[in-house]
PDB file with one MODEL, atoms N, CA, C and O in Angstrom:
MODEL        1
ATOM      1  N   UNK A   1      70.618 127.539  92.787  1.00  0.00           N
ATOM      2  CA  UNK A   1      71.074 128.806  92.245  1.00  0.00           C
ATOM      3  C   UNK A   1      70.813 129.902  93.280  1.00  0.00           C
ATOM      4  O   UNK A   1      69.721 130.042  93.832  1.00  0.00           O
ATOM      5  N   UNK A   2      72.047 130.786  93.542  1.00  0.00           N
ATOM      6  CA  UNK A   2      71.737 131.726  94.225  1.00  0.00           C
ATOM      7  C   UNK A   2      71.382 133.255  93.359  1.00  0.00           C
ATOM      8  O   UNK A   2      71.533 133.751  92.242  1.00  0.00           O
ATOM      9  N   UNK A   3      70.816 133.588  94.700  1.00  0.00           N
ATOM     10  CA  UNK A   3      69.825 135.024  94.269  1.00  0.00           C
ATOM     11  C   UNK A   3      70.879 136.336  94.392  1.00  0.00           C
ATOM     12  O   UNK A   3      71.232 136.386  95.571  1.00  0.00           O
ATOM     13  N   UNK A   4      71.351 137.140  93.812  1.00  0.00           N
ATOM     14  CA  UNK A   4      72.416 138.410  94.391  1.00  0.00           C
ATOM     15  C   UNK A   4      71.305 139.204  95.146  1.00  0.00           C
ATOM     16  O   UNK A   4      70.095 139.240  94.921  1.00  0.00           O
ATOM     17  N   UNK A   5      72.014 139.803  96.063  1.00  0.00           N
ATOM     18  CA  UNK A   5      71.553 140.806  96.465  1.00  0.00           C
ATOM     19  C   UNK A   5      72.169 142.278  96.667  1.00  0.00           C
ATOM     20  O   UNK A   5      73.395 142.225  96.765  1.00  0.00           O
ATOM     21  N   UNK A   6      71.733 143.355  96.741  1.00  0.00           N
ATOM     22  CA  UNK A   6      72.850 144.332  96.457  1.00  0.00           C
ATOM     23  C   UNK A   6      72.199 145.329  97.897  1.00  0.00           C
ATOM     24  O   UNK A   6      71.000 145.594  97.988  1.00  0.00           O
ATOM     25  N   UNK A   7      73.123 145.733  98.820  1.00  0.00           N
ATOM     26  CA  UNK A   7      72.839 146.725 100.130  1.00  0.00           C
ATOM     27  C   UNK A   7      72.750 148.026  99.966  1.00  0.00           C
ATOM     28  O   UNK A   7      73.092 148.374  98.836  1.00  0.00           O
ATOM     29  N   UNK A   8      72.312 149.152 100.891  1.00  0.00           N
ATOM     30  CA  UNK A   8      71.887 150.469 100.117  1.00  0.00           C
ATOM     31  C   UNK A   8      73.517 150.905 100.408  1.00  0.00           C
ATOM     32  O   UNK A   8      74.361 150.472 101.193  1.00  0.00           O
ATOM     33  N   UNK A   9      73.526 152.037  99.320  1.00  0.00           N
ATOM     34  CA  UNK A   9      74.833 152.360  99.077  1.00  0.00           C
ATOM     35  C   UNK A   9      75.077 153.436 100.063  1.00  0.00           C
ATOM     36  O   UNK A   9      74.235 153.952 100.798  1.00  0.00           O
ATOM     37  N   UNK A  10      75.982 153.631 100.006  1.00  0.00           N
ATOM     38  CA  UNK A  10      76.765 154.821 101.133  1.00  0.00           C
ATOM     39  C   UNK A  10      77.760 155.632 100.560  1.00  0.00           C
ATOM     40  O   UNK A  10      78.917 155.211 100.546  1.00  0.00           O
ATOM     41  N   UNK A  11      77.493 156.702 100.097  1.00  0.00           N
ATOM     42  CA  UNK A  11      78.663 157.579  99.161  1.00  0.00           C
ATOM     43  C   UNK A  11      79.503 158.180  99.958  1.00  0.00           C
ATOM     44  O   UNK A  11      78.976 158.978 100.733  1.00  0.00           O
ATOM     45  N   UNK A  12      80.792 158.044 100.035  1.00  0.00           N
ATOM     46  CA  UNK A  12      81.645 158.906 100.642  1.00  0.00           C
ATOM     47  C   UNK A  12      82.201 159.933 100.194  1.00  0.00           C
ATOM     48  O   UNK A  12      83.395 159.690 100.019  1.00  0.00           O
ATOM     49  N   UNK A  13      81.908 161.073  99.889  1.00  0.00           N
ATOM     50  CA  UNK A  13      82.178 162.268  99.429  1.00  0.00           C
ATOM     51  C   UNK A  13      83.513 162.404  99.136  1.00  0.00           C
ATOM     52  O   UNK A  13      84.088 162.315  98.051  1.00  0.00           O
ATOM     53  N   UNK A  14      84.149 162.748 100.801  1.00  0.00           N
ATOM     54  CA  UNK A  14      85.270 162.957 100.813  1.00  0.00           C
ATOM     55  C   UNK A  14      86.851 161.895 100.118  1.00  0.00           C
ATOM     56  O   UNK A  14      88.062 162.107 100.180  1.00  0.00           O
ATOM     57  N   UNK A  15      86.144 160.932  99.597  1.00  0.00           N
ATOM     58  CA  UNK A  15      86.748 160.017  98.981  1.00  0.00           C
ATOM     59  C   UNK A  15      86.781 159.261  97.587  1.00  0.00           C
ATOM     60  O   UNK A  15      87.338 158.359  96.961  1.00  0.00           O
ATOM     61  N   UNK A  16      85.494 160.554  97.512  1.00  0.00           N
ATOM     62  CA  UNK A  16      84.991 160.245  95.943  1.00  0.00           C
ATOM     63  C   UNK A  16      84.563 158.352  95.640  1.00  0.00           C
ATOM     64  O   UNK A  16      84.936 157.693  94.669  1.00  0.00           O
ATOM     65  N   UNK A  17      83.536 157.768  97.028  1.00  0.00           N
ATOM     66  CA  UNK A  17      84.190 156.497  96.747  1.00  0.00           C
ATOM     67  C   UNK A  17      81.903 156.292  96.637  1.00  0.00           C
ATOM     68  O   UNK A  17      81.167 156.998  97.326  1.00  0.00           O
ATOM     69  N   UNK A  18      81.466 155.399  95.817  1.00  0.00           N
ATOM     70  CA  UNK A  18      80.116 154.104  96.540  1.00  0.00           C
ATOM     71  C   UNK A  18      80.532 153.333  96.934  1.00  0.00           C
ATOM     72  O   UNK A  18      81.143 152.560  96.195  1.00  0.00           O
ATOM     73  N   UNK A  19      80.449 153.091  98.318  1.00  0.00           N
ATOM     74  CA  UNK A  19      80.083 151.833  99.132  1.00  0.00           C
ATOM     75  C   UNK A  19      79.102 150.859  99.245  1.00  0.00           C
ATOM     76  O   UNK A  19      77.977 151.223  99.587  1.00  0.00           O
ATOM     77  N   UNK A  20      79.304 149.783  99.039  1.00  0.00           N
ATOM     78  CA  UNK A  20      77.890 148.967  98.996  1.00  0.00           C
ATOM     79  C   UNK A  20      78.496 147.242  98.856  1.00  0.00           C
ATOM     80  O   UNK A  20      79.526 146.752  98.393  1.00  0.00           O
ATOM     81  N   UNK A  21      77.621 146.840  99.326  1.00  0.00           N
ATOM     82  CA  UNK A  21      77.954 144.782  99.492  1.00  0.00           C
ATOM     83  C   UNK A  21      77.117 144.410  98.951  1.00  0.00           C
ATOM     84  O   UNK A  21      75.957 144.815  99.024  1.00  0.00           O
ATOM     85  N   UNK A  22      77.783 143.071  97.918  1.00  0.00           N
ATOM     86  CA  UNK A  22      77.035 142.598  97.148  1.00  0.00           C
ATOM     87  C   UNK A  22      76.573 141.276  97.804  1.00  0.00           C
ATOM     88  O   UNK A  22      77.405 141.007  98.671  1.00  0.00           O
ATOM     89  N   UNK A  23      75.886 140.611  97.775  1.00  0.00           N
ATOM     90  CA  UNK A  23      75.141 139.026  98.872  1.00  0.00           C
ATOM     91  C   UNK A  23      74.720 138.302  98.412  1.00  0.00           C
ATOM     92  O   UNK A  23      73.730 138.605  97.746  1.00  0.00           O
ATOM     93  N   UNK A  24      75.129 136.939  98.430  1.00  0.00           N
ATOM     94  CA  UNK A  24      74.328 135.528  97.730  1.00  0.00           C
ATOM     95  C   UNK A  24      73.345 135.407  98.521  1.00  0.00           C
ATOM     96  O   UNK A  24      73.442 135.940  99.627  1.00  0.00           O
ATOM     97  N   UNK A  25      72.124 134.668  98.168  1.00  0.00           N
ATOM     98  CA  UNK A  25      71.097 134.700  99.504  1.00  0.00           C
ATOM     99  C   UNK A  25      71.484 133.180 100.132  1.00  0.00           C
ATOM    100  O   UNK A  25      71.041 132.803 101.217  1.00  0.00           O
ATOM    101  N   UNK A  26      72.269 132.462  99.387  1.00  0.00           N
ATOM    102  CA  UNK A  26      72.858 130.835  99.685  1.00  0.00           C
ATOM    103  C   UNK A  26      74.351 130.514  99.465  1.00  0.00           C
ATOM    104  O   UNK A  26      74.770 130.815  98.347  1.00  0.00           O
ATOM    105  N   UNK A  27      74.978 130.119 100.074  1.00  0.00           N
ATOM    106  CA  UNK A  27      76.360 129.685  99.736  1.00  0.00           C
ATOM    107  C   UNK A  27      76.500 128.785  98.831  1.00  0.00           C
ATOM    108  O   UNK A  27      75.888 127.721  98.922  1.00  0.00           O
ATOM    109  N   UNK A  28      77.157 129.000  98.017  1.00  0.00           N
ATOM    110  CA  UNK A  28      77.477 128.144  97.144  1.00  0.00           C
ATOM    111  C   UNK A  28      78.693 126.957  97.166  1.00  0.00           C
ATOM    112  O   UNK A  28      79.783 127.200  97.684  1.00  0.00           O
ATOM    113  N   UNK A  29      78.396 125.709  96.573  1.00  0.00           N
ATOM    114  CA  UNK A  29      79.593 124.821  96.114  1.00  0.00           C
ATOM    115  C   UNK A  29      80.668 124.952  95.848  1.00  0.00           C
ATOM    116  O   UNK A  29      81.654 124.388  96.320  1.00  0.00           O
ATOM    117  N   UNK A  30      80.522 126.366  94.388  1.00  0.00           N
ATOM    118  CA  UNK A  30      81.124 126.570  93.470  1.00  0.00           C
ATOM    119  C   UNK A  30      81.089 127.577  93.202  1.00  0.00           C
ATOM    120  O   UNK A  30      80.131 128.257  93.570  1.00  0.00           O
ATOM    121  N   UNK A  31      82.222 128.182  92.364  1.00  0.00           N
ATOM    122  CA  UNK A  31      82.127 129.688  92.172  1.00  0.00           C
ATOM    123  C   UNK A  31      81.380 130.543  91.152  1.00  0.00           C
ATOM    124  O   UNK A  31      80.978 130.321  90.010  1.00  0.00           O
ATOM    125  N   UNK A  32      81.334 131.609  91.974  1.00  0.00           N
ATOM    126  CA  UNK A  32      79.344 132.205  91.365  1.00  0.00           C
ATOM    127  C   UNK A  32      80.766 133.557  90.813  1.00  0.00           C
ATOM    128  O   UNK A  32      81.890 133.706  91.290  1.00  0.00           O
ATOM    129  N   UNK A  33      80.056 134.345  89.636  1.00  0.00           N
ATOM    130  CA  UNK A  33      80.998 135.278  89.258  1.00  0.00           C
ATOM    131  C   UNK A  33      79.507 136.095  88.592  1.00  0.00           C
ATOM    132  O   UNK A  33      78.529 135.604  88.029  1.00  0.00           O
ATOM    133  N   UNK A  34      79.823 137.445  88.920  1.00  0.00           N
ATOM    134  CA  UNK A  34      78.839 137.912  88.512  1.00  0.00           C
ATOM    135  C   UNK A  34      79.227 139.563  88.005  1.00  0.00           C
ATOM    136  O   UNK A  34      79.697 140.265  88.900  1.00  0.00           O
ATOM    137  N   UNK A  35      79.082 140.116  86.829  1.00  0.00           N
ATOM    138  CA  UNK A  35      79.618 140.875  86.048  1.00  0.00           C
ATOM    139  C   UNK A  35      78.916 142.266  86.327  1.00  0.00           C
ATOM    140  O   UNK A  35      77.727 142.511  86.530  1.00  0.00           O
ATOM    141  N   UNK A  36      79.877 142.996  86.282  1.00  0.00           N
ATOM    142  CA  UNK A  36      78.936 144.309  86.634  1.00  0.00           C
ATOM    143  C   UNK A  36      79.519 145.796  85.786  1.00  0.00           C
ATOM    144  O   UNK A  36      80.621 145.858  85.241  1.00  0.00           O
ATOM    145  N   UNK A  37      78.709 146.706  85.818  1.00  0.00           N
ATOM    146  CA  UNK A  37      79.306 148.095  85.387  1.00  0.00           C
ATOM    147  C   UNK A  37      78.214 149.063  85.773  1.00  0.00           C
ATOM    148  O   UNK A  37      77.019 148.867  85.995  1.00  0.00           O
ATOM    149  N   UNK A  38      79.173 150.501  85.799  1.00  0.00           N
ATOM    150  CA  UNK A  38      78.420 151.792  86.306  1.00  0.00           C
ATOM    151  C   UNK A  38      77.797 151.896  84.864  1.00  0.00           C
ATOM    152  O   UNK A  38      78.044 151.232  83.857  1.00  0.00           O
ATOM    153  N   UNK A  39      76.738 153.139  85.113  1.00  0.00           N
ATOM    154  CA  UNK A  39      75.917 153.502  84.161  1.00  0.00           C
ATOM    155  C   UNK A  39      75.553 154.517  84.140  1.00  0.00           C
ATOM    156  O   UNK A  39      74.985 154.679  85.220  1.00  0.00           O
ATOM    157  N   UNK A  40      75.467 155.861  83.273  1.00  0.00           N
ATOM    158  CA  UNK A  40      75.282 157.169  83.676  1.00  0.00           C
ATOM    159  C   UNK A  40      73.719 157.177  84.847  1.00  0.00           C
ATOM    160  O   UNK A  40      73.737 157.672  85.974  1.00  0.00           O
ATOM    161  N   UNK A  41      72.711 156.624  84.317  1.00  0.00           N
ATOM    162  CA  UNK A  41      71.323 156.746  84.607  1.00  0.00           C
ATOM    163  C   UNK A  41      70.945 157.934  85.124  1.00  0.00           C
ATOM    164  O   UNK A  41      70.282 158.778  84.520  1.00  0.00           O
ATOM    165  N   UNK A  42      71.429 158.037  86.437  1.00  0.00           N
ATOM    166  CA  UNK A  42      70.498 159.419  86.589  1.00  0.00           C
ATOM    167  C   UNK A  42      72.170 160.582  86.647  1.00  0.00           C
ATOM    168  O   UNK A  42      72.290 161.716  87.110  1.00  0.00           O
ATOM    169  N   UNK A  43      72.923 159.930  86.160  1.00  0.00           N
ATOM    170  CA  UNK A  43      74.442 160.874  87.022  1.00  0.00           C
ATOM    171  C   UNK A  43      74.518 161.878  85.406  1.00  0.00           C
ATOM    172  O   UNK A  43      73.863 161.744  84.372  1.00  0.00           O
ATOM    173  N   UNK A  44      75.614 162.876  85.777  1.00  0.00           N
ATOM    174  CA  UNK A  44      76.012 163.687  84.464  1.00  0.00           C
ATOM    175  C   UNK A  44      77.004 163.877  84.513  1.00  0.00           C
ATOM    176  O   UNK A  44      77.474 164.611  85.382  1.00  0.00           O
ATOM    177  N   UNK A  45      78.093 162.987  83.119  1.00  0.00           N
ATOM    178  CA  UNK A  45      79.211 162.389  82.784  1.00  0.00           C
ATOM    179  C   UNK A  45      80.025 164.059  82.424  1.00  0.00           C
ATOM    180  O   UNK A  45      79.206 164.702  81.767  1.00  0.00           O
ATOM    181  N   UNK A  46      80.917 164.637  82.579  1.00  0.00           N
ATOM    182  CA  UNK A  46      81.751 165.437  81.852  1.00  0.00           C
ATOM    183  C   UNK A  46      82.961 165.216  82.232  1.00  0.00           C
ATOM    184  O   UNK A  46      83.048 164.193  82.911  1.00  0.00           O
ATOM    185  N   UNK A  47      84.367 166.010  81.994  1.00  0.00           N
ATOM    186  CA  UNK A  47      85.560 165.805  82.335  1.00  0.00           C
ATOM    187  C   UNK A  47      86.089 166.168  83.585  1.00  0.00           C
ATOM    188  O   UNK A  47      87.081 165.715  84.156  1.00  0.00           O
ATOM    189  N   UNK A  48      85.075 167.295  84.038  1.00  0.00           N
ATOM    190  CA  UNK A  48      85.384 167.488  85.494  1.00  0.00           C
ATOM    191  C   UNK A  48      84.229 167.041  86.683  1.00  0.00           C
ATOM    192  O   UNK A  48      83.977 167.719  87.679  1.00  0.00           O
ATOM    193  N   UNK A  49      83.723 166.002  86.402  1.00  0.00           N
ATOM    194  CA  UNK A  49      82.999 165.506  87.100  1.00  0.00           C
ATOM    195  C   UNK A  49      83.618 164.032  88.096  1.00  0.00           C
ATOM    196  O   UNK A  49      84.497 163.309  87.626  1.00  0.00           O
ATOM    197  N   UNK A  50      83.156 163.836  89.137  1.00  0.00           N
ATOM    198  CA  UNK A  50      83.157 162.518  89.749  1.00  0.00           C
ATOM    199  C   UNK A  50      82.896 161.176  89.418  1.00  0.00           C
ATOM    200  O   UNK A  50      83.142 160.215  90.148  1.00  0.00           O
ATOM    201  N   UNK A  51      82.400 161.137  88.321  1.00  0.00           N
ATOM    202  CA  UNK A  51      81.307 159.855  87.997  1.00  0.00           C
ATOM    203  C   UNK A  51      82.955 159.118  87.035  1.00  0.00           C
ATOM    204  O   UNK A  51      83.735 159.701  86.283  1.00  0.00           O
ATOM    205  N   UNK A  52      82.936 157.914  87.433  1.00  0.00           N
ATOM    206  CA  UNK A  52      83.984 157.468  86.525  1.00  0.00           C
ATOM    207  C   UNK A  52      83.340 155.853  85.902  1.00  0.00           C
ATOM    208  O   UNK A  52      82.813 155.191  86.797  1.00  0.00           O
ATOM    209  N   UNK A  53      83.338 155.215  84.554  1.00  0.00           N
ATOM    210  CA  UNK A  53      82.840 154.608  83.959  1.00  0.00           C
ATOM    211  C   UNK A  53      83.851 153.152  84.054  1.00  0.00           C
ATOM    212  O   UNK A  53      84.941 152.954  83.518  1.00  0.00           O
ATOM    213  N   UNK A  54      83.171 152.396  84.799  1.00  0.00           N
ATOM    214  CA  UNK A  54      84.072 150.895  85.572  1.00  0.00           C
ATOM    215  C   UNK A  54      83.114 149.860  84.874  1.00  0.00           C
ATOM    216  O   UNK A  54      82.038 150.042  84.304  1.00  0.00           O
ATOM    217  N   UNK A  55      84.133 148.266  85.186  1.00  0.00           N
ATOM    218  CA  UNK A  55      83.183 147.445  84.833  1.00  0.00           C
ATOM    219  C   UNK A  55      83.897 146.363  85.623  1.00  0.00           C
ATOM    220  O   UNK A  55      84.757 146.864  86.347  1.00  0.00           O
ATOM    221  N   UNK A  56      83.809 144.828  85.735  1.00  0.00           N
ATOM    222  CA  UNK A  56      84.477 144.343  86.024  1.00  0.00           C
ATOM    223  C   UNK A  56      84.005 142.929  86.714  1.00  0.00           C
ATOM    224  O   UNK A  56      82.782 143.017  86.613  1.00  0.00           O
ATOM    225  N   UNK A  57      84.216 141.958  87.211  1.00  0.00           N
ATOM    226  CA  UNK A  57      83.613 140.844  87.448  1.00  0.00           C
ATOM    227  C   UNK A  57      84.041 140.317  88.839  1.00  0.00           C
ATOM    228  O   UNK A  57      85.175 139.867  89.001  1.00  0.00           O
ATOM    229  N   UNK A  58      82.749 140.397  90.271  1.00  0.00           N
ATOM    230  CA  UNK A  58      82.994 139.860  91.481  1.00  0.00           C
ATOM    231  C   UNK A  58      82.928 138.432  91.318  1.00  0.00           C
ATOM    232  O   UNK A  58      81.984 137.981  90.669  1.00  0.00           O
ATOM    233  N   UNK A  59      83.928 137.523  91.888  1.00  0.00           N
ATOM    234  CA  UNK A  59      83.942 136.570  92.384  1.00  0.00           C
ATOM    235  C   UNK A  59      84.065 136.290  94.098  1.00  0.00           C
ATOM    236  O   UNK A  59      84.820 136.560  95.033  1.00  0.00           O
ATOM    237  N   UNK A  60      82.468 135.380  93.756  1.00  0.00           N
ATOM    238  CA  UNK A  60      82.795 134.657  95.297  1.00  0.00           C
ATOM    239  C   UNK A  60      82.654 133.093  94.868  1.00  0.00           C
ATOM    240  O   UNK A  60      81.770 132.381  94.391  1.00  0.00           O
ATOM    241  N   UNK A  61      84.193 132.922  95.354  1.00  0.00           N
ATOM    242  CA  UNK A  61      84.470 132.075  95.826  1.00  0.00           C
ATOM    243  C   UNK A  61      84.074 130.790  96.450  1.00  0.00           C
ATOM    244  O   UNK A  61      84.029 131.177  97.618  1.00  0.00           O
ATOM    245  N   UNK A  62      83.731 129.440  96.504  1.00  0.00           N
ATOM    246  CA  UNK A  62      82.801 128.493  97.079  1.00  0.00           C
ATOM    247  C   UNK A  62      82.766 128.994  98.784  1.00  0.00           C
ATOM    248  O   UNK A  62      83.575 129.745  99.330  1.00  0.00           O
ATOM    249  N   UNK A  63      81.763 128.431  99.303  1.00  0.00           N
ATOM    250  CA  UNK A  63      81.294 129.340 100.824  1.00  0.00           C
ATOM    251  C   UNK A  63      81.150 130.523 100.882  1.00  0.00           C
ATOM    252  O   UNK A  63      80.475 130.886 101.845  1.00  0.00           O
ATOM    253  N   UNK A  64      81.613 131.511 100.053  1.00  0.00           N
ATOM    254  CA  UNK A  64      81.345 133.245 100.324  1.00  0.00           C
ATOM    255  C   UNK A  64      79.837 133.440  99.879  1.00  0.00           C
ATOM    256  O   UNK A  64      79.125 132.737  99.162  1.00  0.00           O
ATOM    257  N   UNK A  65      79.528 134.923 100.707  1.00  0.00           N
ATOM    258  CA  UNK A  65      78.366 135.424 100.608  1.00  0.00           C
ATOM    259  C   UNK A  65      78.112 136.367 100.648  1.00  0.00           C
ATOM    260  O   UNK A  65      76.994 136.871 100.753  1.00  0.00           O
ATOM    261  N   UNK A  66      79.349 136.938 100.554  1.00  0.00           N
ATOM    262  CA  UNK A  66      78.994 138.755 100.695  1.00  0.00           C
ATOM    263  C   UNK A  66      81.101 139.530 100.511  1.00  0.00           C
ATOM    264  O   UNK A  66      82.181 139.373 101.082  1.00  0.00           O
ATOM    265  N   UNK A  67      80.604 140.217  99.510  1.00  0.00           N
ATOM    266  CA  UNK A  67      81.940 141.077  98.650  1.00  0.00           C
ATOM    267  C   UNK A  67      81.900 142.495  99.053  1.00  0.00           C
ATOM    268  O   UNK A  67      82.721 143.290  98.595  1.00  0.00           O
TER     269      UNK A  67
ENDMDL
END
């Protein structure tokens, strides 16, 4: 079983975008799928704000190790 790992993020302002790679610590056989979503935590949600509420499921693929 592999371990995820997640890289420090990198916000791009000008693109309204987080950047960041997600990492198996082992390649796998078989395909690893691993489910994710944003979360307010420390952010503050309104209508004219940046923060937008995603969810959605990475797959890697057998041999991949980084999305």
């Amino acid at each position: 079983m592999s371990n995820i790992l997640v890289d420090d993020v990198f916000v791009d302002e000008t693109n309204a975008n987080a950047i960041f790679t997600v990492r198996l610590d082992v390649a796998n056989a078989n395909t690893v799928t691993v489910n994710y979503r944003t979360d307010l935590n420390t952010a503050t949600y309104s209508s004219n704000q940046d923060f937008v509420f995603t969810s959605g499921t990475l797959t890697f693929n057998p041999g991949e190790v980084s999305k």
